[in-house]
C-alpha positions in Angstrom: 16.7 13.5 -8.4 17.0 13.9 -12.2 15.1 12.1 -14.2 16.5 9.4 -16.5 15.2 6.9 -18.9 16.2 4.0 -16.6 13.7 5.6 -13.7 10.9 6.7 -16.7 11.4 2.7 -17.8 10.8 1.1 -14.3 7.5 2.8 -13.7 6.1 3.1 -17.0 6.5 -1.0 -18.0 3.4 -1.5 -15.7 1.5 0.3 -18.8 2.5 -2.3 -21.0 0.5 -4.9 -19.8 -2.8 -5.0 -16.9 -1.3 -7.6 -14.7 2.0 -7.5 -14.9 2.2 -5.6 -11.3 -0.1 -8.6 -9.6 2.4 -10.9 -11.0 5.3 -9.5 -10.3 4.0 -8.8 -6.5 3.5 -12.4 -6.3 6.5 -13.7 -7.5 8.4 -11.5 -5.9 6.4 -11.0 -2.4 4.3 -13.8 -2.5 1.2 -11.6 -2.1 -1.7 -12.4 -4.8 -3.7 -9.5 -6.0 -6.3 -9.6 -8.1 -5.5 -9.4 -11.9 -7.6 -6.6 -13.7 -9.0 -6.9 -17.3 -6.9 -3.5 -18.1 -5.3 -0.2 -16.7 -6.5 3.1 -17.5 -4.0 6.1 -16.8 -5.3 8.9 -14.2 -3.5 12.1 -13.9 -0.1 12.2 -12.5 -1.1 15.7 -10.9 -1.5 15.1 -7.2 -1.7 18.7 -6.4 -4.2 20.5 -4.3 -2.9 24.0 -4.3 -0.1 25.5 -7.1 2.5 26.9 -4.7 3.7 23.2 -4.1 3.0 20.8 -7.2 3.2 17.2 -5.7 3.3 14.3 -8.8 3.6 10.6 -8.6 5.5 8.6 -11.3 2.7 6.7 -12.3 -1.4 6.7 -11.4 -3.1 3.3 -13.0 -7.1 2.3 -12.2 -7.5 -1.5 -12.5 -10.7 -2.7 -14.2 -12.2 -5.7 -14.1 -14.9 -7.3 -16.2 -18.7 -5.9 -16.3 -16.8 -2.3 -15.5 -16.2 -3.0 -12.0 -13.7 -0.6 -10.6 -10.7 -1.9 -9.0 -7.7 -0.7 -6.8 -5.2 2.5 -7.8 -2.3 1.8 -8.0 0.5 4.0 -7.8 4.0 2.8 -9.3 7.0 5.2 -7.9 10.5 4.9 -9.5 13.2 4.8 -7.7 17.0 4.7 -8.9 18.2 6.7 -5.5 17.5 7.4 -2.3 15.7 10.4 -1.7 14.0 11.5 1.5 12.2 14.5 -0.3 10.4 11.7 -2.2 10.2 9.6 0.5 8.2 11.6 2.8 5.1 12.5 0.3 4.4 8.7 -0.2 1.6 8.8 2.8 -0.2 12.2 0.9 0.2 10.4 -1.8 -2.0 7.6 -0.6 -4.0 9.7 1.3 -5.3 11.9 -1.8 -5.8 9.2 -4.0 -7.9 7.2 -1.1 -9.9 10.6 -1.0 -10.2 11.7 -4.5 -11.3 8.2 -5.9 -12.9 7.0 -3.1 -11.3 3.3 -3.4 -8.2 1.0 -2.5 -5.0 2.0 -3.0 -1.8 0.4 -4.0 2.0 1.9 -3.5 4.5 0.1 -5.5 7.9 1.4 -5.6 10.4 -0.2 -8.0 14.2 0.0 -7.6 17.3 -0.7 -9.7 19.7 -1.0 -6.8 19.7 -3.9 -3.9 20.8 -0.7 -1.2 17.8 1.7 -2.8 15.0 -1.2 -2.2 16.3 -1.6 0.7 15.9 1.8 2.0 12.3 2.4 0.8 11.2 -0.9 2.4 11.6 0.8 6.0 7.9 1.8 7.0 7.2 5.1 7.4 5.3 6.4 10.5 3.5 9.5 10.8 3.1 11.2 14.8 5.0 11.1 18.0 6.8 7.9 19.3 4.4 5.4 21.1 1.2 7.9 19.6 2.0 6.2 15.7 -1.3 7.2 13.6 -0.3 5.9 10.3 2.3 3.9 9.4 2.5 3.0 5.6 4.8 0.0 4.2 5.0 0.1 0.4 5.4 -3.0 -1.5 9.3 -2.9 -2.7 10.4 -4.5 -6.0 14.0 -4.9 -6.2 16.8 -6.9 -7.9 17.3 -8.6 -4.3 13.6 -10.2 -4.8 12.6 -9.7 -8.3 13.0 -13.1 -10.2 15.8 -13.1 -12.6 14.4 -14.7 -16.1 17.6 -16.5 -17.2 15.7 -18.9 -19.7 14.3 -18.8 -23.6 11.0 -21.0 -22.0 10.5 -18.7 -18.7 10.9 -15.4 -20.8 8.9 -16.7 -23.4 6.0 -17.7 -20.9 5.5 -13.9 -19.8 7.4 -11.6 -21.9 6.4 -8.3 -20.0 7.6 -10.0 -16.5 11.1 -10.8 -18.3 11.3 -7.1 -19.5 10.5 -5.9 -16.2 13.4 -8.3 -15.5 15.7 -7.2 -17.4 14.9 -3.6 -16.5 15.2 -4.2 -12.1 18.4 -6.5 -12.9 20.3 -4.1 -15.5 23.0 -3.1 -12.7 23.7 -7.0 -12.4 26.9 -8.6 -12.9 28.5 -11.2 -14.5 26.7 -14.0 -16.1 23.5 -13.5 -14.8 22.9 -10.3 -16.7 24.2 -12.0 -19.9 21.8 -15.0 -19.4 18.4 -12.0 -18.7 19.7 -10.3 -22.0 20.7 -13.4 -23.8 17.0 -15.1 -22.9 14.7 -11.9 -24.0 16.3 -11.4 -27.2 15.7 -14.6 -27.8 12.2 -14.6 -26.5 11.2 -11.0 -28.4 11.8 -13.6 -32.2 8.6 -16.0 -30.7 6.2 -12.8 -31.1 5.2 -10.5 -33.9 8.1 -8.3 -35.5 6.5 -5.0 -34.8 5.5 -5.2 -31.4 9.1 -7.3 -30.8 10.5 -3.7 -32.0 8.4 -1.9 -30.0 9.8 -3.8 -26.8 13.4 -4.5 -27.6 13.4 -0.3 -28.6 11.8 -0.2 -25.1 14.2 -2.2 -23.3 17.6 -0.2 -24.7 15.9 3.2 -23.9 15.1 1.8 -20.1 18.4 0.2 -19.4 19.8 3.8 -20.5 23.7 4.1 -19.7 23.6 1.0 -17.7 26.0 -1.9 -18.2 23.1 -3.9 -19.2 21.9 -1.2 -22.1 26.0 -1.6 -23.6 25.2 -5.5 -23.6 21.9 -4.6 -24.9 22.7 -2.4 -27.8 25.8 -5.1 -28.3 23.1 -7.9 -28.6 20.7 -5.6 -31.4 24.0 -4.8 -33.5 25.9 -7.9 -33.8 23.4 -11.1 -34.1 20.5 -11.4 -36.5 16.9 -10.6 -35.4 14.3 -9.8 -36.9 12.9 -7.2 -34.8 16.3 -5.7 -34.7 16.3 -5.2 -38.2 12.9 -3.7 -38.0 14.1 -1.4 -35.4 16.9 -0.1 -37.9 14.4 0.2 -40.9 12.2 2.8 -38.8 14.4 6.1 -39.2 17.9 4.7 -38.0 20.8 5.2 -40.1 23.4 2.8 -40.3 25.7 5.2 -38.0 23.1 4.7 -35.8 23.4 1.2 -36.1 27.0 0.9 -35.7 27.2 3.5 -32.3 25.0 0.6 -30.5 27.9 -1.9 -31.0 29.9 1.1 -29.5 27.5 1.6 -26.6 26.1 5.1 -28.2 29.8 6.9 -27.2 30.0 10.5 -25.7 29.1 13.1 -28.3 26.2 10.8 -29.8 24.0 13.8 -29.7 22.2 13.0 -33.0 21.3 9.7 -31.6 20.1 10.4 -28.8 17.6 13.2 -30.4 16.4 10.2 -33.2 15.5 8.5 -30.0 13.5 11.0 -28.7 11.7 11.5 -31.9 11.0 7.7 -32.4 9.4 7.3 -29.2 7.2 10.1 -29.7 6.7 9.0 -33.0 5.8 5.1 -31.7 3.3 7.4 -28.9 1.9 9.2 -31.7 2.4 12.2 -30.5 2.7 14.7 -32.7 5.7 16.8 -32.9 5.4 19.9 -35.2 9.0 21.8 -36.6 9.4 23.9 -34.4 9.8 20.9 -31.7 12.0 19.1 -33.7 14.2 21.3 -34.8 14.5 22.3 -31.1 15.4 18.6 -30.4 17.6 17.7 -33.8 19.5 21.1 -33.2 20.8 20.1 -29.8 23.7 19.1 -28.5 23.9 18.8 -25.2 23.7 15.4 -24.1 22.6 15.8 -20.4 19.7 17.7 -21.3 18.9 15.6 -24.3 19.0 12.8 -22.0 16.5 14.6 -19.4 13.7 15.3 -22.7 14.5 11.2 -23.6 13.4 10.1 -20.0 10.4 12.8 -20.4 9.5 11.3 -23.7 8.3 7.8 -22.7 5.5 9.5 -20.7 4.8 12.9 -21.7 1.1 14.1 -23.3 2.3 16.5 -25.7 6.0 17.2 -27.3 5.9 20.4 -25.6 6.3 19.0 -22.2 9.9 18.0 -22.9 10.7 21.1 -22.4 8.9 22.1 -19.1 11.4 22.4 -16.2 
């Protein structure tokens, strides 16, 4: 399965704030979990030997006051089925449970009612009627994911009604509208920097989606603040007039400035060489594929791994 800035969105919003995954469990599952003080990142890299490289989408520790270690959780993004995928979920579990010697959480997150479905079926491991592991990941989904539709609610828990925004952007009709509608509104009650920082957020994870075309609409055509802000960090006023048009085909140079604002937002440094690499592109699919990689990756190099 490729990888997209809609899947790199789904998994990385958990980064954004400690307990958004123990609320969004319970509001969507009804399960309570405990609610760390922060997240730190662990490797990705659940390999044991190099022939076969094996890597999660994201590995977060929960802490908890007085440096009390808490559950891993892993986060897997999916905007597809995919059986390949699928089947490593038990390692995956397995080699965290070994390696750090704790707890561990599976959370998978989907974009698609059909995809959640699929990935809530439990997976067991031996022979019929001689079962010796069964696991049954928790499933977040547009079909039980809350949809914030209000100023107040979004306003109440901003990182819940991104994540909202973000598991609904395949939505229809006046529903999507009123998530879209809500958060922008919501994003001019915080500071205008880190309002930038999550409306940017937002239009690179709802990607190609009819959500991110309402999105980029939104940003373009009324008056926020954070918007502005947004434009006054590198964009160009092309720039801002290809979001009214949904970023049409051939928006190569756009798609590179987003690249090089996230990085830049990441501070990761990017020397000439890299950018000119990326600015001298113009292939949108594989532009596309280094945008996904740039939400998450450690250095500007790793764009460019395959």
């Amino acid at each position: 399965m490729s990888v997209t800035s809609e899947h790199e969105a789904l998994h990385r919003v958990f980064q954004h704030d400690p307990g958004l995954y123990s609320r969004a469990v319970e509001r969507a599952l009804g399960v309570k979990l405990a609610v760390p003080d922060d997240l730190s990142e662990l490797s990705v890299d659940l390999t044991e030997t190099r022939p076969v490289e094996r890597r999660a989408d994201s590995v977060l520790r929960a802490e908890f006051p007085a440096g009390d270690a808490g559950p891993v959780l892993i986060v897997e993004s999916q905007t597809g089925e995919d059986e390949t995928r699928r089947r490593r979920w038990p390692y995956y579990i397995a080699f965290v449970r070994d390696k750090y010697d704790c707890q561990v959480v599976l959370l998978v997150v989907c974009g698609k009612k059909k995809t959640a479905q699929w990935a809530r079926v439990p997976i067991e491991v031996g022979e019929p009627g001689a079962v010796c592991m069964t696991v049954t990941p928790l499933v977040l989904g547009p079909d039980n994911v809350p949809a914030v539709v209000t100023v107040e609610d979004a306003v109440a828990d901003l990182p819940f009604a991104v994540f909202s925004a973000l598991t609904h952007s395949r939505s229809r009709g006046r529903q999507k509208d009123a998530i879209l509608d809500s958060l922008a509104a919501a994003l001019k009650t915080i500071d205008v920097r880190a309002a930038a920082e999550l409306a940017e957020f937002t239009e690179v994870g709802l990607g190609k989606t009819a959500a991110g075309k309402k999105w980029r609409a939104l940003m373009a055509t009324r008056t926020f603040p954070y918007a502005s802000e947004q434009r006054s960090q590198g964009r160009s006023e092309g720039r801002a007039e290809g979001r009214a048009e949904g970023r049409a085909a051939g928006k190569a140079e756009s798609r590179a400035e987003d690249i090089l604002l996230i990085l830049d937002k990441r501070k990761i440094e990017v020397d000439d060489d890299v950018r000119k690499r990326i600015t001298s592109c113009t292939d949108l699919k594989t532009l596309e594929k280094w945008l996904g990689r740039s939400l998450t990756a450690a250095r500007a190099e790793d764009l460019f791994k395959d």
